[in-house]
C-alpha positions in Angstrom: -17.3 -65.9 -51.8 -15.9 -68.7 -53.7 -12.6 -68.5 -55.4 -14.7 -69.3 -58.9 -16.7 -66.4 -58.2 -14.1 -64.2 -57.5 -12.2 -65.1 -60.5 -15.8 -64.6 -62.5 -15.8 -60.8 -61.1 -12.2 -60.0 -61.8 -12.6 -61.4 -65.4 -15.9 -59.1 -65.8 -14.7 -55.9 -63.8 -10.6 -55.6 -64.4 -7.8 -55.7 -66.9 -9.3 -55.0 -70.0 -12.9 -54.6 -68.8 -12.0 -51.9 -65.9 -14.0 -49.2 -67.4 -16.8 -51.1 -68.9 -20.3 -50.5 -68.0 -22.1 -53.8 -69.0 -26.1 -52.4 -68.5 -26.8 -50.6 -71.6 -28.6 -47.4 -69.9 -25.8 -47.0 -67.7 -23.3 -47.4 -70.3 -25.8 -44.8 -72.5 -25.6 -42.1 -69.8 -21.5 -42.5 -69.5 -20.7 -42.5 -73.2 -22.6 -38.9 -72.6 -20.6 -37.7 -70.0 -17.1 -39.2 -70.7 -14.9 -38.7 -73.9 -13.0 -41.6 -75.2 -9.8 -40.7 -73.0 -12.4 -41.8 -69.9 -12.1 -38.2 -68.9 -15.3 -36.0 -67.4 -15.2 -32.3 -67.2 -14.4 -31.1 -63.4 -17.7 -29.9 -61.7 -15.5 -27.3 -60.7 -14.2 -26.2 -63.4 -15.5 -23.4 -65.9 -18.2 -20.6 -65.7 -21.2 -21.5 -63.4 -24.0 -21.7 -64.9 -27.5 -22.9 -63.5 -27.6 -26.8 -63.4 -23.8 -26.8 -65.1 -26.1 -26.0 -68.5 -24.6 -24.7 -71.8 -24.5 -20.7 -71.1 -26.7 -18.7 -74.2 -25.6 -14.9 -73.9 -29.0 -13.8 -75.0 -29.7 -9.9 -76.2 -33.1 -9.4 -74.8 -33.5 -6.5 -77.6 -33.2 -9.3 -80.5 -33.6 -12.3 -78.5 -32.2 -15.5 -80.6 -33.7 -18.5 -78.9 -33.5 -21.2 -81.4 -32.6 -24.3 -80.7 -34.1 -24.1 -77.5 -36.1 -26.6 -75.1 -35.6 -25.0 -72.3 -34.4 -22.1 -70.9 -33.1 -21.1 -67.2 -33.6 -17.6 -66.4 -32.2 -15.7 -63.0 -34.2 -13.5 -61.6 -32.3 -11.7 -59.0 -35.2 -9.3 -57.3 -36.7 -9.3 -53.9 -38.6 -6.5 -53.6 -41.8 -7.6 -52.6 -40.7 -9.2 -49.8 -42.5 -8.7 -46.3 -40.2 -10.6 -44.1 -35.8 -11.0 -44.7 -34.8 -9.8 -48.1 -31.2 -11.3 -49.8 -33.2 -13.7 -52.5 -31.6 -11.3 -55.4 -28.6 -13.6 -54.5 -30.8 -16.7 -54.8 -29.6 -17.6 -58.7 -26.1 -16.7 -58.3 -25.9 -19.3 -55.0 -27.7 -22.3 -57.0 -25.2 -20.8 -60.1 -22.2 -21.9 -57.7 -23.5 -25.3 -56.5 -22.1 -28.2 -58.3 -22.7 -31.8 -58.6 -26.1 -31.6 -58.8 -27.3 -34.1 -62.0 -27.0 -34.7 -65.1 -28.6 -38.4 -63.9 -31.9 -38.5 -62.0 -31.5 -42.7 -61.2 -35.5 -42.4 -59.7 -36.7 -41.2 -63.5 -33.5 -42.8 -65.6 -33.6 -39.5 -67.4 -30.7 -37.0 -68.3 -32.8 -33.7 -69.3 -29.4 -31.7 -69.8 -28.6 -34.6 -72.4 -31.7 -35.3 -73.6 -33.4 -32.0 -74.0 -31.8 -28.4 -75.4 -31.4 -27.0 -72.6 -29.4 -23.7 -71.8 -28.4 -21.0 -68.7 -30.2 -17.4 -70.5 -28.7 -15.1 -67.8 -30.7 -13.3 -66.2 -33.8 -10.8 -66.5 -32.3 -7.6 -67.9 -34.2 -5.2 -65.3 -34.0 -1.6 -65.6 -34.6 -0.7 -62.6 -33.1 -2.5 -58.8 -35.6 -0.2 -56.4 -39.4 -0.4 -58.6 -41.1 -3.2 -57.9 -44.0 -2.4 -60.5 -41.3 -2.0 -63.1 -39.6 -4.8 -62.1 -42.6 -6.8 -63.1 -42.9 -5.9 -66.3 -39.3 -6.5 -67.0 -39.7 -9.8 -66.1 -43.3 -10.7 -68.1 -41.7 -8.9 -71.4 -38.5 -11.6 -70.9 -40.6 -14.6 -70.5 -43.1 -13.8 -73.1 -40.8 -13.5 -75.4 -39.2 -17.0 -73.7 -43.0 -18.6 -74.2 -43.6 -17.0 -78.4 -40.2 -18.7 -79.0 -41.7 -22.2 -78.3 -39.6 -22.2 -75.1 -40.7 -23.6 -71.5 -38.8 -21.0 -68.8 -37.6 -22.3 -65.8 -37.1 -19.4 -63.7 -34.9 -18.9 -60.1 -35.5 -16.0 -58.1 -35.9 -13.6 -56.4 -39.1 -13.5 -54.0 -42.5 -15.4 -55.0 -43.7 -12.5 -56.4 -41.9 -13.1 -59.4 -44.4 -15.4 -60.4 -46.9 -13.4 -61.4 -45.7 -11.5 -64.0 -44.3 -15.2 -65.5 -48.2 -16.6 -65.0 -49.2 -13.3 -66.7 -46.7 -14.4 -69.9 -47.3 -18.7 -69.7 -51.2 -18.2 -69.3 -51.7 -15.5 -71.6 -53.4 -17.4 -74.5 -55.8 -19.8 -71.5 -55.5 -20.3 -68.0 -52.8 -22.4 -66.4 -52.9 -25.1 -63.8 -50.7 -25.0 -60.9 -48.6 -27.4 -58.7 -47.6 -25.2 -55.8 -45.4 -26.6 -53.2 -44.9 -23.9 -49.9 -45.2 -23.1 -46.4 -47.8 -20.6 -47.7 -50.8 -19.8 -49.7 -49.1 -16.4 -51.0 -53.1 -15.6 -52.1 -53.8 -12.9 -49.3 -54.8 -9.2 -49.7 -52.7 -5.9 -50.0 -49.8 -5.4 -47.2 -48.3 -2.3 -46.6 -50.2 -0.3 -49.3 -48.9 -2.6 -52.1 -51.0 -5.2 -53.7 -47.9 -7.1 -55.3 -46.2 -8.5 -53.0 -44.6 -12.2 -52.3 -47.7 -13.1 -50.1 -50.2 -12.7 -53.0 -49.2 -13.2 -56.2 -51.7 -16.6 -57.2 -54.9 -14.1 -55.8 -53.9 -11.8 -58.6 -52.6 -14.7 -61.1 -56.6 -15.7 -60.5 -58.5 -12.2 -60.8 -56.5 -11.4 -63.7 -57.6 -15.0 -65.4 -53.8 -16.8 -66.1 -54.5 -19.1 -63.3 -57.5 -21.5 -63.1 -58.2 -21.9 -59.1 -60.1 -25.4 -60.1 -56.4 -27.0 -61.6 -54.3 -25.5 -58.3 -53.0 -27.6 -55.6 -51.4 -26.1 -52.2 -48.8 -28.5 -50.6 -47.2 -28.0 -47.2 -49.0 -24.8 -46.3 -48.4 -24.2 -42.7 -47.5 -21.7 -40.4 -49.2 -18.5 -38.4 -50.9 -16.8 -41.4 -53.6 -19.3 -42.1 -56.0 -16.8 -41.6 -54.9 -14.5 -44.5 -55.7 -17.0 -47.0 -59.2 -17.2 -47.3 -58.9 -16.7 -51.3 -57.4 -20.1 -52.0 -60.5 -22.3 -50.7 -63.0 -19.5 -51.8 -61.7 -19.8 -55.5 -61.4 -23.7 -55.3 -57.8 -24.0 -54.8 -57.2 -27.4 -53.4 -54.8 -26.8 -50.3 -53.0 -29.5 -48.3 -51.7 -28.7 -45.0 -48.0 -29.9 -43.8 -49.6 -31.8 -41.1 -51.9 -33.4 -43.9 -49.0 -34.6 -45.8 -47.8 -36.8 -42.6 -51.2 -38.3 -42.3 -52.4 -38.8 -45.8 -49.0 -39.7 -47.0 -46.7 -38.7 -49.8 -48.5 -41.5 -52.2 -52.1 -40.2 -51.3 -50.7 -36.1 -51.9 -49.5 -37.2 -55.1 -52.0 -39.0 -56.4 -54.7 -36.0 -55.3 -52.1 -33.6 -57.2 -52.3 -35.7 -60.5 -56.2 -35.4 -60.1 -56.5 -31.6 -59.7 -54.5 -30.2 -62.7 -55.1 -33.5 -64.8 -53.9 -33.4 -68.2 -54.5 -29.8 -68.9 -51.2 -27.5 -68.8 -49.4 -26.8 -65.6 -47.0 -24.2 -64.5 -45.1 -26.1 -61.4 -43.9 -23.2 -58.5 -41.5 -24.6 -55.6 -40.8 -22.2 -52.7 -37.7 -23.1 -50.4 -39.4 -22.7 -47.5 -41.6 -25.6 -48.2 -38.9 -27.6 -46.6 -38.6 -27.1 -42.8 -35.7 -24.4 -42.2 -33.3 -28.0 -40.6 -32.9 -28.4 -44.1 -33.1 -25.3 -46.0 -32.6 -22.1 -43.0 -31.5 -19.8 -46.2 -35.0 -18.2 -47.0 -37.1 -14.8 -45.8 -39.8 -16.6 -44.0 -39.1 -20.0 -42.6 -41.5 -22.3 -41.1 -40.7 -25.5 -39.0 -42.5 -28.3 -39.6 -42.1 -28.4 -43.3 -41.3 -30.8 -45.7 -37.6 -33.0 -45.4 -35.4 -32.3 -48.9 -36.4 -36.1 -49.0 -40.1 -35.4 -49.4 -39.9 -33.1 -51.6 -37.5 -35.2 -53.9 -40.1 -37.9 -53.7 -43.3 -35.4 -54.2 -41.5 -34.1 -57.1 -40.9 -37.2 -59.2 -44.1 -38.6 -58.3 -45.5 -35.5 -61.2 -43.6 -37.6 -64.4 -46.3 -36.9 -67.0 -47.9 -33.9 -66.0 -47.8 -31.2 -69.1 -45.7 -28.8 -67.5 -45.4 -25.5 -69.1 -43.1 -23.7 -66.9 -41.9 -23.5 -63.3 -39.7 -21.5 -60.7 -37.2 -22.2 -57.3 -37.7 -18.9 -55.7 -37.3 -17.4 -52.2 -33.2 -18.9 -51.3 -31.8 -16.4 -49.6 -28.0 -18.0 -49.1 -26.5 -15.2 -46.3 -28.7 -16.8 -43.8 -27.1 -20.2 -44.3 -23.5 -19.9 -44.0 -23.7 -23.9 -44.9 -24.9 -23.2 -48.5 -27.3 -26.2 -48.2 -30.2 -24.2 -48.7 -28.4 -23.5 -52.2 -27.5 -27.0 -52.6 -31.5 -27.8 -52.0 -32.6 -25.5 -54.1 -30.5 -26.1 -56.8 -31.7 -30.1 -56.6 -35.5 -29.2 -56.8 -34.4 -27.3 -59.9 -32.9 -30.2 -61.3 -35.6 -32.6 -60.0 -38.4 -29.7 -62.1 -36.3 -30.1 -65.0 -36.1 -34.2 -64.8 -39.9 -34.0 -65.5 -39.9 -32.2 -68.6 -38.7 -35.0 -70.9 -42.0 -36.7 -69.9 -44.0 -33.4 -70.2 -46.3 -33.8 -73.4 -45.9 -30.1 -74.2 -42.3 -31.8 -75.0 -42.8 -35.0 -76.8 -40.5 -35.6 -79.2 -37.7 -33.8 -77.5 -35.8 -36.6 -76.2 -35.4 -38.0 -80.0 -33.9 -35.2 -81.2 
């Protein structure tokens, strides 16, 4: 480097310009985070709350939602699991993990900033041991979530938490869904229960809050291939994880953006969609899954589709005593809620 240019970059970057951000976006996304002392709030600092958003103490018996984009729910309950149970825990971990946004840099978006968007707590169940009661807890919370105008973002808690929120987003017509996993979760009754995690999107189908024709499958793999027969029978689309590799994150994408079109969509993201290297923390892992990389990338390949609600479900953190299945979960969370800006169910929102 020449001692002009040198000179040229100490003039731009130091002395009185030290802290100035010359690219207007950038400079945008600072004046957001930083007060006029230069100072950011410590990530560390304060009460936890999902994605470090605003906490709304919310009285479920005379909900006050106003003022609401978005709202992150907990759902700590896990009893429809058929394999390792712990993912009650699952919100509180992704509650402790910090650093994770406010900036996605792949979108240029900053949904916390942009959007109203607020930690709800979570479902007020009434019950920790009835699964059937459980359910209904949680459809009462997010239809009430979905009347207020709300989208729900939801954290569990096992997959079978997503019926009941299908039951409450595709109550007035049939959803879509983008539905990245290691399985099809649309098999038959286990155990003498019919509402378990391994079928909820069978029942999300008979009971007519999911349309089969607007579903996509992504990284299904595993031993118990042969139990989901229902997915290709009702026209689900499903994409193997071995099809990923060979058709290419581009080519998954692009098929995804075809099947649920520009109809709404409820987006659902199991853990153990990534292969347990980078996320060991869940009930039933799989190798061969997806890297956290992939799954960033699959993820903001959806900007535009009219999402109407979504979930992280299944992290169960005591089986990772590195907390990076938290830390992944926590990022697909943030990566669901970096698409809702562009969501047309939400236009307008970013003006506000």
């Amino acid at each position: 480097m020449s001692d002009e240019n040198l000179e040229a970059l100490r003039a731009r970057f130091s002395g009185e310009n030290e802290t100035r951000i010359y690219d207007p976006h950038f400079a945008e996304v600072a004046s957001r985070l930083f007060d006029a002392k230069g100072t950011r709030v410590a990530p560390y600092a304060g009460l936890p709350t999902l994605l470090d958003a605003p906490y709304r103490a919310v009285d479920w018996t005379a909900p006050d939602l106003s003022d609401l984009d978005i709202a992150l729910i907990g759902v700590p309950m896990d009893l429809g699991v058929t394999n390792r149970n712990g993912s009650r825990f699952g919100p509180r971990a992704l509650r402790a993990i910090e650093r994770v946004g406010p900036y996605n840099h792949v979108l240029r978006t900053m949904p916390g900033r942009e959007m109203r968007v607020a930690d709800c707590g979570d479902v007020p169940f009434r019950s920790r041991f009835h699964l059937d009661l459980s359910h209904e807890d949680i459809e009462a919370t997010i239809r009430t979530v979905v009347a207020a105008g709300v989208i729900p973002l939801s954290v569990g808690g096992d997959h079978s938490i997503s019926l009941p929120i299908l039951r409450s987003v595709g109550r007035e017509r049939p959803v879509g869904m983008i539905h990245i996993d290691a399985h099809c979760d649309t098999s038959g009754p286990f155990d003498q229960c019919r509402f378990h995690h391994g079928g909820p999107f069978r029942h999300a189908v008979l009971e007519g809050v999911l349309d089969p024709r607007r579903t996509i499958q992504i990284g299904i793999r595993g031993s118990s291939d042969y139990l989901w027969e229902f997915s290709t029978a009702s026209g689900m689309t499903v994409i193997h994880a071995e099809e990923v590799q060979e058709m290419g994150l581009a080519a998954v994408i692009e098929r995804a953006l075809a099947v649920v079109g520009d109809g709404p969509t409820y987006l659902s993201f199991d853990i153990d969609s990534l292969d347990p290297a980078f996320a060991p923390g869940t009930g039933t892992p799989e190798i061969g899954g997806l890297s956290t990389r992939e799954a960033q990338a699959l993820l903001r390949g959806l900007k535009g589709v009219d999402l109407v609600g979504g979930d992280v479900v299944e992290v169960a953190p005591q089986y990772d005593a590195t907390t990076n299945t938290a830390q992944a979960g926590a990022q697909m969370l943030f990566e669901i809620l970096s698409l809702l800006p562009f969501a047309p169910s939400l236009a307008g929102a970013r003006d506000r």
